[in-house]
Backbone as ProteinMPNN parsed JSONL, in Angstrom:
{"seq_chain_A": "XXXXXXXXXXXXXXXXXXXXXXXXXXXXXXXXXXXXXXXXXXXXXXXXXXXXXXXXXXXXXXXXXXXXXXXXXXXXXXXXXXXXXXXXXXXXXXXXXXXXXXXXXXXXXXXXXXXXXXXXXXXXXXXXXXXXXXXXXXXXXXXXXXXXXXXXXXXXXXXXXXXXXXXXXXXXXXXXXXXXXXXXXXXXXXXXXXXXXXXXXXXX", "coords_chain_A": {"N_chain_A": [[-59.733, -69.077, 116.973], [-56.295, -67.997, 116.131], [-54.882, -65.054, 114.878], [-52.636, -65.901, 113.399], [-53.531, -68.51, 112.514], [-55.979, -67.803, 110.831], [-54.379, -66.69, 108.715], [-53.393, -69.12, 107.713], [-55.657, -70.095, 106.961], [-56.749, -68.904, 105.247], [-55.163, -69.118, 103.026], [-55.156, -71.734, 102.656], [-57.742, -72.118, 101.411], [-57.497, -70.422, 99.311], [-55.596, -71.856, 97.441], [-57.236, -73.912, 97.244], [-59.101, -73.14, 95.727], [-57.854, -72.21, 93.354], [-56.818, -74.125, 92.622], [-59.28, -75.757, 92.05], [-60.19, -74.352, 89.745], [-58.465, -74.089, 87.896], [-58.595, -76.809, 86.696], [-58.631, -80.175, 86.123], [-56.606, -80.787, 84.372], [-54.793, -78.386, 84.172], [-53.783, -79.029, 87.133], [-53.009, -81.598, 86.623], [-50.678, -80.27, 85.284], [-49.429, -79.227, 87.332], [-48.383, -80.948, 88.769], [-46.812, -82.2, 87.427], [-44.18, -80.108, 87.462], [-43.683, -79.891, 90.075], [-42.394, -82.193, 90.194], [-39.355, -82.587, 90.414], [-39.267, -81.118, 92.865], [-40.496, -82.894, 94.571], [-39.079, -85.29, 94.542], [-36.249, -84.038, 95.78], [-37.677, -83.788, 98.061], [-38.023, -86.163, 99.117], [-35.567, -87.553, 99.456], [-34.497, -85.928, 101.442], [-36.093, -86.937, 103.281], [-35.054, -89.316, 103.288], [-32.424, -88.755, 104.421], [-32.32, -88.155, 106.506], [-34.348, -89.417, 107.734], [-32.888, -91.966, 108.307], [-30.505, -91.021, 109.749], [-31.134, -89.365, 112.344], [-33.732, -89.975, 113.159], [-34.511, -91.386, 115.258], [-32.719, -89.553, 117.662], [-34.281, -87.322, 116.943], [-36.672, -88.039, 117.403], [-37.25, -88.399, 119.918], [-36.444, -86.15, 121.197], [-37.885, -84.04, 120.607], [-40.937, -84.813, 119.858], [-41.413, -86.842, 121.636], [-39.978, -86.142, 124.457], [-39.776, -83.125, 123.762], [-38.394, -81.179, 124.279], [-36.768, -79.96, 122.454], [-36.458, -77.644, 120.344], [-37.32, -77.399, 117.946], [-41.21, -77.779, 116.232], [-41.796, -76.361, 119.032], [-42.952, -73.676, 119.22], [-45.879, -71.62, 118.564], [-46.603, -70.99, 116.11], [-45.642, -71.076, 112.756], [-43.181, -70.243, 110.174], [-44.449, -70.35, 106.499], [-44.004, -70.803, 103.276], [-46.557, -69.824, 100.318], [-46.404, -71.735, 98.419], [-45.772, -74.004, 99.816], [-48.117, -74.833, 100.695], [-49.667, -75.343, 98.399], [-47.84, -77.521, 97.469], [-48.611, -78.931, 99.654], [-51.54, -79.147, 99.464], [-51.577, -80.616, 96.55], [-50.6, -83.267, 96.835], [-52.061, -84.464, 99.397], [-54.835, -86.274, 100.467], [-58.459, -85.721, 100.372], [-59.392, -86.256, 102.804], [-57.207, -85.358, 104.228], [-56.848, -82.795, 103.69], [-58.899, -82.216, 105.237], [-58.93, -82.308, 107.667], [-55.85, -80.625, 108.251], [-57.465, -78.073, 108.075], [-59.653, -78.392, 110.066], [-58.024, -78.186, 111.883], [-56.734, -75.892, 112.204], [-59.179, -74.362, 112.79], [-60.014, -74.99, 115.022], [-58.782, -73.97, 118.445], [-56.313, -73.268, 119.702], [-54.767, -74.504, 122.651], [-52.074, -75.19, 123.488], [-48.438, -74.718, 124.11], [-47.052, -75.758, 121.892], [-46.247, -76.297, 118.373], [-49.356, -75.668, 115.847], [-50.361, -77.526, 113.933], [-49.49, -79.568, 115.368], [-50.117, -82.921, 116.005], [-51.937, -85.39, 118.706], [-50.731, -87.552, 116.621], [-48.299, -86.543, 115.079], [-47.299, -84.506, 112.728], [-49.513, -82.802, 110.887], [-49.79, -82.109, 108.468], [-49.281, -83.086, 104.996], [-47.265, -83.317, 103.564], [-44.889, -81.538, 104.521], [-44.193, -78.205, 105.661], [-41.059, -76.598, 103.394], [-39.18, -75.146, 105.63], [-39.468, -76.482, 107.989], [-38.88, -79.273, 107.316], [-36.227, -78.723, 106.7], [-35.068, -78.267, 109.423], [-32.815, -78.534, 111.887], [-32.121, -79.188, 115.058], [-29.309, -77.843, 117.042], [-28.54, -79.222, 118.966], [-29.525, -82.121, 118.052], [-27.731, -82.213, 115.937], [-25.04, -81.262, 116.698], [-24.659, -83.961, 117.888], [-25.175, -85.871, 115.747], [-23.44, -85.372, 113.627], [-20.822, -85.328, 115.098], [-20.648, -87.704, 115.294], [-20.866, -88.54, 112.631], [-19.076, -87.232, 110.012], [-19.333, -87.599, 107.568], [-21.754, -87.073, 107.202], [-22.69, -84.659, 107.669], [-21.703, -83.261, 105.601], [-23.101, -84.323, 103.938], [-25.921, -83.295, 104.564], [-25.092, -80.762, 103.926], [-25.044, -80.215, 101.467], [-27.545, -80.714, 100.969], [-28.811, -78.663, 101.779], [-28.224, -76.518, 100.131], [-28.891, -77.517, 97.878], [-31.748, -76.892, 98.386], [-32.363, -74.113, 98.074], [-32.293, -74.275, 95.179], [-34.616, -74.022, 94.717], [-36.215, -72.371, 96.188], [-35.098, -69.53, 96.673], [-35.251, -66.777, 94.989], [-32.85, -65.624, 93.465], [-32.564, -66.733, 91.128], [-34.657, -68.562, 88.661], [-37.024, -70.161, 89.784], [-38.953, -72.899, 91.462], [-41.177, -72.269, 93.87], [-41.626, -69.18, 93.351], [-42.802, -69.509, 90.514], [-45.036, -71.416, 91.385], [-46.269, -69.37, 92.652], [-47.06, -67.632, 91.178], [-48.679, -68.514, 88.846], [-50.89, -68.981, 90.372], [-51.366, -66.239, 90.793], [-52.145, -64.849, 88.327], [-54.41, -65.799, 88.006], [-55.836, -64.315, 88.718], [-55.587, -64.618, 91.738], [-54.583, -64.114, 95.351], [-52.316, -64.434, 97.98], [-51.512, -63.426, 101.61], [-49.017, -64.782, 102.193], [-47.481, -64.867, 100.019], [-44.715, -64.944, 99.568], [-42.229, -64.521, 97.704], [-42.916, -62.727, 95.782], [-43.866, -60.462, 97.001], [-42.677, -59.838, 99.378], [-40.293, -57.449, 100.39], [-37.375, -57.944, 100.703], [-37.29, -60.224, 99.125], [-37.571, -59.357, 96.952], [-35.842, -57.773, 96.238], [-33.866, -59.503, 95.962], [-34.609, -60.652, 93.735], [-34.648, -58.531, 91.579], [-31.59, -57.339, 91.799], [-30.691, -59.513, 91.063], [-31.383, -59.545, 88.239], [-34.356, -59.863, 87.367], [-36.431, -58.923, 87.611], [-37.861, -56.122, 86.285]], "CA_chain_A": [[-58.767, -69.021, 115.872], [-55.68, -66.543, 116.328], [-54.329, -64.211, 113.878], [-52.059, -66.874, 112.383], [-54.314, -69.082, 111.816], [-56.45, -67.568, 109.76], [-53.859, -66.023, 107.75], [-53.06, -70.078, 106.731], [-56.657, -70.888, 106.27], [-57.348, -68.127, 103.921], [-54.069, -69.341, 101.784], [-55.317, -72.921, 102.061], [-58.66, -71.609, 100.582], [-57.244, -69.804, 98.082], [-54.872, -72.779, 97.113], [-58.649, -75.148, 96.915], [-60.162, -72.414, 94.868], [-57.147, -72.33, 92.183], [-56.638, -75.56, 91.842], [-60.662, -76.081, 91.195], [-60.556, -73.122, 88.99], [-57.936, -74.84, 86.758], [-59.337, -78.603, 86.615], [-57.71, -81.571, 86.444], [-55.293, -80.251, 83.439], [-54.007, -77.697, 85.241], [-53.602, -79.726, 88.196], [-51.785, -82.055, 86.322], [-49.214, -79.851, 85.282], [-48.724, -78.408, 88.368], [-48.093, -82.424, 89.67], [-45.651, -82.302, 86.296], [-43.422, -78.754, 88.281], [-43.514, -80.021, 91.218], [-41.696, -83.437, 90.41], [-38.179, -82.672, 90.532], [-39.018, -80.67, 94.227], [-40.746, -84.285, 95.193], [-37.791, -85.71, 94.585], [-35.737, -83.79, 96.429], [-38.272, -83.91, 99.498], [-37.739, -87.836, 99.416], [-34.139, -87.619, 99.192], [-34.195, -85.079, 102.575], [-36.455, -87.469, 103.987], [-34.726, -90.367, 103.579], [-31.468, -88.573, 104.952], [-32.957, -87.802, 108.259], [-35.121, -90.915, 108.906], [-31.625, -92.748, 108.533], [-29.702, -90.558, 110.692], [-31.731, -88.1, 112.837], [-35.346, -90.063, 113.448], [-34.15, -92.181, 117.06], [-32.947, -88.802, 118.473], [-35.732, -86.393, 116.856], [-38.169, -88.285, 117.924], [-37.501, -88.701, 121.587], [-35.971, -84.476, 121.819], [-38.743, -82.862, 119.494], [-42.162, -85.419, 120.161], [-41.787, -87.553, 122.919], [-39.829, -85.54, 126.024], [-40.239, -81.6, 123.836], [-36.985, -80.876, 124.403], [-36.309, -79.505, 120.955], [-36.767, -76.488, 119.555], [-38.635, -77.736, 116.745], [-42.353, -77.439, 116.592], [-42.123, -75.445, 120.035], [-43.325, -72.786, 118.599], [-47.627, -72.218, 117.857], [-46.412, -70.829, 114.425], [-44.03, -71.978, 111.712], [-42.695, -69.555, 108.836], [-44.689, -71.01, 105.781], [-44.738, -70.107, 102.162], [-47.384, -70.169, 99.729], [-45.796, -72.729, 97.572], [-45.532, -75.146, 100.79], [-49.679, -75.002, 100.676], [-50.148, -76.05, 97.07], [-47.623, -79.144, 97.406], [-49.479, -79.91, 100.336], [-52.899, -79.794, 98.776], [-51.413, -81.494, 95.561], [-50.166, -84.128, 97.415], [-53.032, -84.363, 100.068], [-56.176, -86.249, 100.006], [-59.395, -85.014, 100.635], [-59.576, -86.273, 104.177], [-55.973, -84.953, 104.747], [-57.273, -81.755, 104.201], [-60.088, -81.766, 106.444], [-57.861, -82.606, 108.656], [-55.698, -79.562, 108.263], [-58.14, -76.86, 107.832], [-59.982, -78.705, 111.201], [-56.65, -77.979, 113.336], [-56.589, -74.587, 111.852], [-60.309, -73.587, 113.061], [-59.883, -75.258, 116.456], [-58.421, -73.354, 119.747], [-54.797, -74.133, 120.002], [-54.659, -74.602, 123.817], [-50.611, -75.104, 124.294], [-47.586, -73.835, 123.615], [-46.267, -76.312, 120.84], [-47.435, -75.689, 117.33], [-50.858, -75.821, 115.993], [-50.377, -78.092, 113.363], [-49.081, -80.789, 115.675], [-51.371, -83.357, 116.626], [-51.147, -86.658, 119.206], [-50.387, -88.779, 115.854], [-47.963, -86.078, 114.548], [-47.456, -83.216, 111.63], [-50.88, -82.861, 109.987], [-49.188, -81.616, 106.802], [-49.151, -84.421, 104.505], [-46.068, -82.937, 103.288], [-44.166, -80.348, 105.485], [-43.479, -76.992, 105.122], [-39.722, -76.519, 103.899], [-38.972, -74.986, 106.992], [-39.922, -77.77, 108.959], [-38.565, -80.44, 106.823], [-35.062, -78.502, 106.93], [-34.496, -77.595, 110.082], [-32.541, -79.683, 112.904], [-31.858, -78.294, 116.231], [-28.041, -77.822, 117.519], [-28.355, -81.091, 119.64], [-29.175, -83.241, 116.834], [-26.615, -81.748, 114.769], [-23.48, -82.09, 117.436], [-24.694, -85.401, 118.158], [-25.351, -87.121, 114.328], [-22.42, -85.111, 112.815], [-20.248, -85.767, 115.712], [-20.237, -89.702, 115.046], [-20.695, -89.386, 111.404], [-18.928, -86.601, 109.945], [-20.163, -87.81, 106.349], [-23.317, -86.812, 107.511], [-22.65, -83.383, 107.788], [-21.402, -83.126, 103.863], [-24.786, -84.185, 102.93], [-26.584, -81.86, 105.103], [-24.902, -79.25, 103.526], [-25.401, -80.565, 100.278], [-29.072, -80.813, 100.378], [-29.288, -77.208, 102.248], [-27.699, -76.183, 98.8], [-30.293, -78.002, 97.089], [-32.925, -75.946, 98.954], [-31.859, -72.812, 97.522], [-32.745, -73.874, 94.325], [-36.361, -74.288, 94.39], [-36.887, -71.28, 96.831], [-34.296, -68.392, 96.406], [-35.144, -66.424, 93.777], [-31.401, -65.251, 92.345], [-33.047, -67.71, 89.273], [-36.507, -68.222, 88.199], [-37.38, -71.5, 91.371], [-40.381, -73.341, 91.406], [-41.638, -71.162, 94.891], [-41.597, -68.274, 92.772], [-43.436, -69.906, 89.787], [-46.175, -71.195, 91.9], [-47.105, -68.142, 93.12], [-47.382, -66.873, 89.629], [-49.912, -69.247, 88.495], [-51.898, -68.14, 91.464], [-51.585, -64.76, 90.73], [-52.28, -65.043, 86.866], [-55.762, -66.458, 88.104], [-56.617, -63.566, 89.859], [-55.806, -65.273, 93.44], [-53.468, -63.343, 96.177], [-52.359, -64.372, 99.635], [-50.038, -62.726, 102.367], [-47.773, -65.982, 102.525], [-46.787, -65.503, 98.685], [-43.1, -63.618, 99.915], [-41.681, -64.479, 96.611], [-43.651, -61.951, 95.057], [-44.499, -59.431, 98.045], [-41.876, -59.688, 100.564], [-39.474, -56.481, 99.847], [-36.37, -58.332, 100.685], [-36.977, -60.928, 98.282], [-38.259, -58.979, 95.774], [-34.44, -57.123, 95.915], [-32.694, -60.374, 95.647], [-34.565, -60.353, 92.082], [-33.923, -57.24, 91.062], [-30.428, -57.577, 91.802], [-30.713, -61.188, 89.925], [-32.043, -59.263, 87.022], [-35.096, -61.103, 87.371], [-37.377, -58.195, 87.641], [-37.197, -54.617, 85.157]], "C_chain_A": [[-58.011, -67.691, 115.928], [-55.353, -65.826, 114.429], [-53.372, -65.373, 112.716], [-52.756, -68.121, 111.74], [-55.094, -68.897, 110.723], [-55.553, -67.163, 108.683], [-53.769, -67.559, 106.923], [-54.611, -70.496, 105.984], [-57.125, -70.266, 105.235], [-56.317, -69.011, 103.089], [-54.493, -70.777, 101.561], [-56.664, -73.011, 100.978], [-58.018, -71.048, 99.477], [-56.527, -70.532, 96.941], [-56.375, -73.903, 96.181], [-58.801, -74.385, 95.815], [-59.376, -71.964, 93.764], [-57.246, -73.451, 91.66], [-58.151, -76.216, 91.106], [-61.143, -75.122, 90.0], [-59.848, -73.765, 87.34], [-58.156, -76.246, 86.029], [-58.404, -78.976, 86.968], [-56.494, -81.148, 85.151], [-54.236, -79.76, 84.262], [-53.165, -78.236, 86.619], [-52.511, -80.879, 87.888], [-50.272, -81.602, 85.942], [-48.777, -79.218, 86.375], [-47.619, -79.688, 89.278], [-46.465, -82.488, 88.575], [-44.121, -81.133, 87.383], [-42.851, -78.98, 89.055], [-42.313, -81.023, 91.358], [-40.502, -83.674, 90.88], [-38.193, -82.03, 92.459], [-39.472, -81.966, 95.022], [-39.643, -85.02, 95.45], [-36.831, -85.37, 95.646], [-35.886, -84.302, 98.2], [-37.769, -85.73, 99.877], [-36.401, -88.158, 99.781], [-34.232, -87.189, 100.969], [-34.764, -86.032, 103.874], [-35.921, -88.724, 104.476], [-33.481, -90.061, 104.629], [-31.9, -88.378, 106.37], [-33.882, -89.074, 108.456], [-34.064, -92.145, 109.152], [-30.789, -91.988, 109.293], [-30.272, -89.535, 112.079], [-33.362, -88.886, 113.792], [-35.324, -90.695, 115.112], [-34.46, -90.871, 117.896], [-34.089, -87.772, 118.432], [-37.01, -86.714, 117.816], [-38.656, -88.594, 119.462], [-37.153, -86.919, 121.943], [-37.438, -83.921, 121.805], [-40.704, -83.495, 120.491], [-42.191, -85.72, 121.68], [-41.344, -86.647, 124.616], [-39.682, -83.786, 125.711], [-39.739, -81.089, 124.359], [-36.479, -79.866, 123.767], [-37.004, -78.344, 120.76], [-37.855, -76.668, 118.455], [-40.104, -78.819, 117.269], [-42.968, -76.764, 117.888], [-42.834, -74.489, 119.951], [-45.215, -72.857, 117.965], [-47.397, -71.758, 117.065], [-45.232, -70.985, 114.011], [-44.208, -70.984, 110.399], [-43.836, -70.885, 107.698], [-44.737, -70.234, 104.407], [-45.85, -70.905, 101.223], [-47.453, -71.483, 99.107], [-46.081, -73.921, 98.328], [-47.333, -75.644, 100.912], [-49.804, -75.723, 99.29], [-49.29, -77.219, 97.045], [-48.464, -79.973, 97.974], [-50.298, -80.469, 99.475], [-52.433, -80.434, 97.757], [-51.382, -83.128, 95.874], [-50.93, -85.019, 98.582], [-53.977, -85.285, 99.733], [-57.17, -85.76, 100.998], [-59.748, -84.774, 102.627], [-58.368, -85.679, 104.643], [-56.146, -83.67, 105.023], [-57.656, -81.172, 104.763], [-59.359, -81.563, 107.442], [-57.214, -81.379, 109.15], [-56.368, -78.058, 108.649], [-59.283, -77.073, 109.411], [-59.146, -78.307, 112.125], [-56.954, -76.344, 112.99], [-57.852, -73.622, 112.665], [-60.573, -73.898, 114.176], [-58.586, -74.495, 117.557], [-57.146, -74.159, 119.753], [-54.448, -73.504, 121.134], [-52.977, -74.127, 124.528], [-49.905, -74.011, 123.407], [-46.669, -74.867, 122.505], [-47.122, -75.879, 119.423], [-48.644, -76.183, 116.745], [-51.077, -77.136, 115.117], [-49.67, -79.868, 113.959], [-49.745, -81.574, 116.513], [-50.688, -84.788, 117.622], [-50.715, -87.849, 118.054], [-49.24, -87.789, 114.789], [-48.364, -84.733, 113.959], [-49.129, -83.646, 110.783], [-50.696, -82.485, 108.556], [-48.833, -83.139, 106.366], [-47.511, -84.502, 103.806], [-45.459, -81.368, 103.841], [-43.626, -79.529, 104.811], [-41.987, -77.463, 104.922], [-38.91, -76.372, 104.799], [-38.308, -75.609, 108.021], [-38.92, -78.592, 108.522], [-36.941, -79.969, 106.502], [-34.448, -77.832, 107.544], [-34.246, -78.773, 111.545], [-31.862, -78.515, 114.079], [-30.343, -79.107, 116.57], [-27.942, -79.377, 118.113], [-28.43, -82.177, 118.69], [-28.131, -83.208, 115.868], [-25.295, -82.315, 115.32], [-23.681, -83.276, 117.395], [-24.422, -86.468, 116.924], [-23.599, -86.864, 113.954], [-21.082, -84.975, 113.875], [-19.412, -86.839, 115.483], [-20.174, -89.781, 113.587], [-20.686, -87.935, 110.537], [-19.293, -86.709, 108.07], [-21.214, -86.831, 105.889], [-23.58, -85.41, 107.056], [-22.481, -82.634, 106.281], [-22.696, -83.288, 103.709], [-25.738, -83.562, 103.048], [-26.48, -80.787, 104.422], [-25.112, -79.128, 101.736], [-26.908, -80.171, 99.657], [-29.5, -78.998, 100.878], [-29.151, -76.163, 101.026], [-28.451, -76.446, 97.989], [-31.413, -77.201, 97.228], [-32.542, -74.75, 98.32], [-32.794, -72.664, 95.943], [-34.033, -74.585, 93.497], [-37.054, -73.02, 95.44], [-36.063, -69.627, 96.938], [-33.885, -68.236, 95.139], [-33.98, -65.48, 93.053], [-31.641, -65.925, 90.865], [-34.602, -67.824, 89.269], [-36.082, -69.741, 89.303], [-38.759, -71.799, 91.01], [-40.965, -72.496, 92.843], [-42.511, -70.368, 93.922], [-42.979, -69.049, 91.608], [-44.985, -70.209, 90.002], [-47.323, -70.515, 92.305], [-47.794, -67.484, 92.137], [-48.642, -67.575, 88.794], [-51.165, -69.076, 88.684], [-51.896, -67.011, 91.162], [-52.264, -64.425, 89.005], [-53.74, -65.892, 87.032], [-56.651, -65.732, 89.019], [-56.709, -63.482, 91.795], [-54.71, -64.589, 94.386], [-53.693, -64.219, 97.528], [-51.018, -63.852, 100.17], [-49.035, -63.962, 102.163], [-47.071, -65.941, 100.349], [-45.577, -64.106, 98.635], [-42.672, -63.959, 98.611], [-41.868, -62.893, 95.761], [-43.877, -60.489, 95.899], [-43.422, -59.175, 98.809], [-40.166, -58.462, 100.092], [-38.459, -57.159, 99.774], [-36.218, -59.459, 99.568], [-36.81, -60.62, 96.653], [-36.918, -58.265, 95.625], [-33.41, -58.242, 95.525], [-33.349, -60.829, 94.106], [-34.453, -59.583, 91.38], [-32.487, -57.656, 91.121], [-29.758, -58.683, 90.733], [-30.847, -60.597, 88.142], [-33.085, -59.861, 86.627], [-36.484, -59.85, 87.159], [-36.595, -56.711, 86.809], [-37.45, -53.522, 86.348]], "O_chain_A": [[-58.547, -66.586, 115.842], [-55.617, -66.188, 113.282], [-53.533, -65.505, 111.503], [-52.512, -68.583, 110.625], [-55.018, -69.63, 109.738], [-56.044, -67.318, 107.565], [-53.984, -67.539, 105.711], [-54.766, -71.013, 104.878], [-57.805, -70.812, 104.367], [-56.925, -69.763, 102.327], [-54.299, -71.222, 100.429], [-56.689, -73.736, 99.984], [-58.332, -71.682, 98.47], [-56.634, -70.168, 95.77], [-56.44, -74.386, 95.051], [-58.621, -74.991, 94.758], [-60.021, -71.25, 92.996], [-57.645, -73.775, 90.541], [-58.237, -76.882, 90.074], [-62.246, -75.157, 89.454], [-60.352, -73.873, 86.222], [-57.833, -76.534, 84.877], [-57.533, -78.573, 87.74], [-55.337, -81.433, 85.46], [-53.266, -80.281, 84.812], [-52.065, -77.814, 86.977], [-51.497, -81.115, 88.546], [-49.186, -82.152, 86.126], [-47.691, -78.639, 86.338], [-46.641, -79.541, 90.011], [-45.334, -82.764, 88.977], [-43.186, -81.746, 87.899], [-41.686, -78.608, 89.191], [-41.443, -80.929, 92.225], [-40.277, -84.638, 91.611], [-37.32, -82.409, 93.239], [-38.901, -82.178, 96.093], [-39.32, -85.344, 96.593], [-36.524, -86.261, 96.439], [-35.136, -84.767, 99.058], [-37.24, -86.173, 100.896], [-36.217, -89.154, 100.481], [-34.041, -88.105, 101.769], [-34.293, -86.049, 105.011], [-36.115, -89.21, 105.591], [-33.342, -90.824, 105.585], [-31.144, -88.812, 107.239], [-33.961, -89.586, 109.573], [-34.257, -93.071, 109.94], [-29.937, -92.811, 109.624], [-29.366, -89.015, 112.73], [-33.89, -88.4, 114.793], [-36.145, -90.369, 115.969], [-35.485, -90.656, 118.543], [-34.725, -87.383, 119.412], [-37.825, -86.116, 118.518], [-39.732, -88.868, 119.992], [-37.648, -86.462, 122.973], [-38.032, -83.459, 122.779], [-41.369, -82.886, 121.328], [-42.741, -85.126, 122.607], [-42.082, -86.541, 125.595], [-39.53, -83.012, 126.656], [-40.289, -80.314, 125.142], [-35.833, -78.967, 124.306], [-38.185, -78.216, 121.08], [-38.946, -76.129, 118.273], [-40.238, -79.802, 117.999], [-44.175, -76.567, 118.022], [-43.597, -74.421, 120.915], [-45.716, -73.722, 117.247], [-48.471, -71.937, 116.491], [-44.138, -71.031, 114.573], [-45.235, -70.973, 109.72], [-43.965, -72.058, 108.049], [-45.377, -69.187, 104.316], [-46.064, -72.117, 101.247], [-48.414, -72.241, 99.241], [-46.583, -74.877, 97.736], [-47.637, -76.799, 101.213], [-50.113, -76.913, 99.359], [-49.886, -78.185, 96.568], [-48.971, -81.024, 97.583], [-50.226, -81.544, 98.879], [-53.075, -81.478, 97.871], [-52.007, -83.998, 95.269], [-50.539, -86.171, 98.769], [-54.151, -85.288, 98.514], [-56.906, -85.446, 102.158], [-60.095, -83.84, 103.35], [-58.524, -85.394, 105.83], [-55.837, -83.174, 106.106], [-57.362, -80.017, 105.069], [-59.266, -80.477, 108.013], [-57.63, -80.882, 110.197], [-55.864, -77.173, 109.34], [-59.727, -76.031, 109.895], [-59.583, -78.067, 113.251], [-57.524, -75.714, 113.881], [-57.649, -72.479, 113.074], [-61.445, -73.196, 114.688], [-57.418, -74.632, 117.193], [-57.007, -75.381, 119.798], [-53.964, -72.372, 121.135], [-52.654, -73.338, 125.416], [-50.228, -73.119, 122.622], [-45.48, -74.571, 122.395], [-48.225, -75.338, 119.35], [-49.016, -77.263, 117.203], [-51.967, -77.884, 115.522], [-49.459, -80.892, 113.309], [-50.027, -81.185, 117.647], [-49.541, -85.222, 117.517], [-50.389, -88.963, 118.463], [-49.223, -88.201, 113.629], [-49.279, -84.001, 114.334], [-49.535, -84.693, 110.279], [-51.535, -82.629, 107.667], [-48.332, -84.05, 107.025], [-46.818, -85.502, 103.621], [-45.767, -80.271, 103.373], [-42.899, -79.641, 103.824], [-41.465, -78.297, 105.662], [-37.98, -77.156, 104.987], [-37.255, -75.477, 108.645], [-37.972, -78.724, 109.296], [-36.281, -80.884, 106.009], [-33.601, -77.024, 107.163], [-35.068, -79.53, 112.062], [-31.325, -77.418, 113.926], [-30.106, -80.312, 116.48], [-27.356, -80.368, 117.679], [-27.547, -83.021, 118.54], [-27.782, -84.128, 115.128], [-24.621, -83.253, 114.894], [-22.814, -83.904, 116.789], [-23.758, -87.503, 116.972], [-22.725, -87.731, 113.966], [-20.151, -84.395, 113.316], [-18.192, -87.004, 115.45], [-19.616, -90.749, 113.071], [-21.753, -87.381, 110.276], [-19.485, -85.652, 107.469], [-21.468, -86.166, 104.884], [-24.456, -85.056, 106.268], [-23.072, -81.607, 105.949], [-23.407, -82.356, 103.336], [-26.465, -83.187, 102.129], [-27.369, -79.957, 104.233], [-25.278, -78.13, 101.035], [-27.314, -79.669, 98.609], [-30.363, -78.315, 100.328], [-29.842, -75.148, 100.949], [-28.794, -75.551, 97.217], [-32.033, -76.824, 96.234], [-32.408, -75.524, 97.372], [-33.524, -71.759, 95.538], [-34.303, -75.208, 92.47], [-38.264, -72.794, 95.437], [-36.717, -68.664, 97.337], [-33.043, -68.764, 94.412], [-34.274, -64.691, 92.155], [-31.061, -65.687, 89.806], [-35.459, -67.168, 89.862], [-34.941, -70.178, 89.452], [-39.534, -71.076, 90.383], [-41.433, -71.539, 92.227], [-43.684, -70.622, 93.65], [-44.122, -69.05, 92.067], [-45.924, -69.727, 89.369], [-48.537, -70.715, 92.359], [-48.874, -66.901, 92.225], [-49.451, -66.894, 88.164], [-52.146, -69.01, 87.944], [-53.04, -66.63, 91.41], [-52.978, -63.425, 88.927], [-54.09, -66.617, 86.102], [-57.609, -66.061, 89.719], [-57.338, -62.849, 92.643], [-53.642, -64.631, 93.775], [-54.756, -64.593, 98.025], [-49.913, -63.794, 99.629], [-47.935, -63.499, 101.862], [-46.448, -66.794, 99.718], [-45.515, -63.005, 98.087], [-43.05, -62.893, 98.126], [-40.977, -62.191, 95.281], [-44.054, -59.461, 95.246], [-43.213, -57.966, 98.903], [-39.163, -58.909, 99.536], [-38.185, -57.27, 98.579], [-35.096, -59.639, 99.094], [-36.3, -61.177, 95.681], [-36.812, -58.074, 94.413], [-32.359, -58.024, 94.922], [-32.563, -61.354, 93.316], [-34.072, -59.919, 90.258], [-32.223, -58.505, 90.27], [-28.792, -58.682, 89.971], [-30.46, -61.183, 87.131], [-33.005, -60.468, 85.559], [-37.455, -60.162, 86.468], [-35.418, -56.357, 86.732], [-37.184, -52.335, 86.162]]}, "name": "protein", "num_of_chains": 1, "seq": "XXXXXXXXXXXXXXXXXXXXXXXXXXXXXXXXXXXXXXXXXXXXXXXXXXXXXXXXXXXXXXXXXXXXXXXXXXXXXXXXXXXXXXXXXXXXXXXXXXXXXXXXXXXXXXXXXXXXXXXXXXXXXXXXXXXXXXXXXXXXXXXXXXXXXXXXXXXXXXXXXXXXXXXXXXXXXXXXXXXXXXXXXXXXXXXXXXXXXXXXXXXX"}
């Protein structure tokens, strides 16, 4: 287990050990928070498995072509852990936190297994990022396409860039207001972000 690894398995621990700290209340309102970013995710998903999933899945999976998941680590924030686990079941987890404590041999990332993403729900990141080739190619033929792309990239903003109070941000706070810290909670830690709330007037 390298250096990045552990850094996720502590945060997925720390994610278990909030959410059992708060019960099933708690847990429900966090399922309540989340709803409108569910939403979204469905929306993003649907736009890309209707325009994007043919070529993705022969660049990225099948001939690893693509830029995306090349990479044995992927930017993640905190926030992107507690949808998971919300969203997750028990075996999904294992699952996860099994890839995490096993030897990642290649050079694609760790979290990607022969049946796919092991995230039951994908980092943001992940779930909004298309490599140049898919891009010329979709928004080439269907210049529509490209409006809605930019639409939803706009959307993303405001659930993770804190210029406004975001659910990201919020999450973290929950967690932190329970005693719980991890490196992946940049909202809160990461200097540069922490200036785009200041600036926001978001912080005294």
């Amino acid at each position: 287990m390298n250096d990045y690894q552990k850094e996720q398995l502590d945060t997925v621990s720390v994610v278990k050990t909030g959410l059992s700290r708060m019960g099933e209340v708690g847990r429900r309102e966090l399922m309540v928070c989340i709803d409108s970013y569910m939403a979204f995710r469905k929306t993003v998903d649907e736009f890309l498995s209707s325009h994007f999933r043919d070529i993705c899945t022969e660049t990225c999976f099948a001939s690893q072509t693509s830029a995306c998941c090349g990479k044995d680590s992927i930017i993640t924030f905190f926030a992107d852990t507690v949808v998971n686990a919300l969203a997750a079941t028990p075996n999904q987890l294992d699952l996860l936190e099994h890839v995490l404590l096993s030897e990642n041999t290649g050079h694609r990332c760790v979290y990607l297994s022969p049946d796919g993403c092991v995230w039951t729900v994908r980092p943001i990141v992940c779930a909004m990022f298309l490599c140049d080739r898919a891009m010329e190619a979709v928004f080439s033929q269907w210049p529509e396409a490209k409006t809605q792309w930019n639409d939803l990239r706009c959307r993303e903003k405001d659930f993770k860039w804190p210029d406004q109070p975001v659910l990201f941000d919020h999450l973290e706070k929950v967690f932190l207001n329970l005693g719980l810290r991890s490196s992946l909670m940049h909202l809160n830690f990461s200097p540069g972000l922490l200036n785009v709330k200041r600036k926001a007037g978001l912080l005294l």
